[in-house]
C-alpha positions in Angstrom: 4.2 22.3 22.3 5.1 25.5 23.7 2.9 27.4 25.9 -0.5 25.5 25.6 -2.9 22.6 24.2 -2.4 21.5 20.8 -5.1 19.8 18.4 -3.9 16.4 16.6 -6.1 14.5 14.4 -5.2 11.0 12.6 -4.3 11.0 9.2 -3.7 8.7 6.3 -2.1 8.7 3.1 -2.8 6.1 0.5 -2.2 5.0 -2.9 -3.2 1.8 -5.0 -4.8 0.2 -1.4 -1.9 0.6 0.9 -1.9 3.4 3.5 0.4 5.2 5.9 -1.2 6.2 9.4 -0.1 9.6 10.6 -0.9 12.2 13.7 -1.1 15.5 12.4 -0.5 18.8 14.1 -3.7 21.0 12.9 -3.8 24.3 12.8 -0.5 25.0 14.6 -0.3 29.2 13.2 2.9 27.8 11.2 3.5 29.8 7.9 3.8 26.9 5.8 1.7 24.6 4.3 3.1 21.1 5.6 5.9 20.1 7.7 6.9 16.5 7.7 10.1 14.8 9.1 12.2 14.1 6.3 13.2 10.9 7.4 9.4 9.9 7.4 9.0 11.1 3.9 12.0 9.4 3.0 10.4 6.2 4.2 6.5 7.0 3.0 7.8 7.8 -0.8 10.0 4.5 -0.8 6.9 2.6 0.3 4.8 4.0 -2.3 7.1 4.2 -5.2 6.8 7.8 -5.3 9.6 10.8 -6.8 10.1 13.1 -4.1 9.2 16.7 -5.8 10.0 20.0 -4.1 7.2 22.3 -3.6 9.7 24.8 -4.3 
């Protein structure tokens, strides 16, 4: 990151007994609610069976 230390937990996202292992960025000041790599979404939602909906 720019200028400073940054605080990264584990996460993991699951459904029906499988689960993805992710780092997350916490608490970065970002006005948004989540930023993800759309390529890793991509990959997550295909995994799970899952329809990509836009939050917006």
């Amino acid at each position: 990151l720019i200028g400073g230390r940054h605080f990264i937990l584990p996460y993991i996202i699951s459904k029906n007994g499988f689960y993805i292992p992710l780092t997350t960025l916490t608490d970065s000041g970002a006005n948004g609610f989540v930023f993800i790599n759309m390529a890793c979404i991509i990959n997550i939602t295909k995994f799970l069976n899952l329809k990509v909906q836009s939050l917006i």
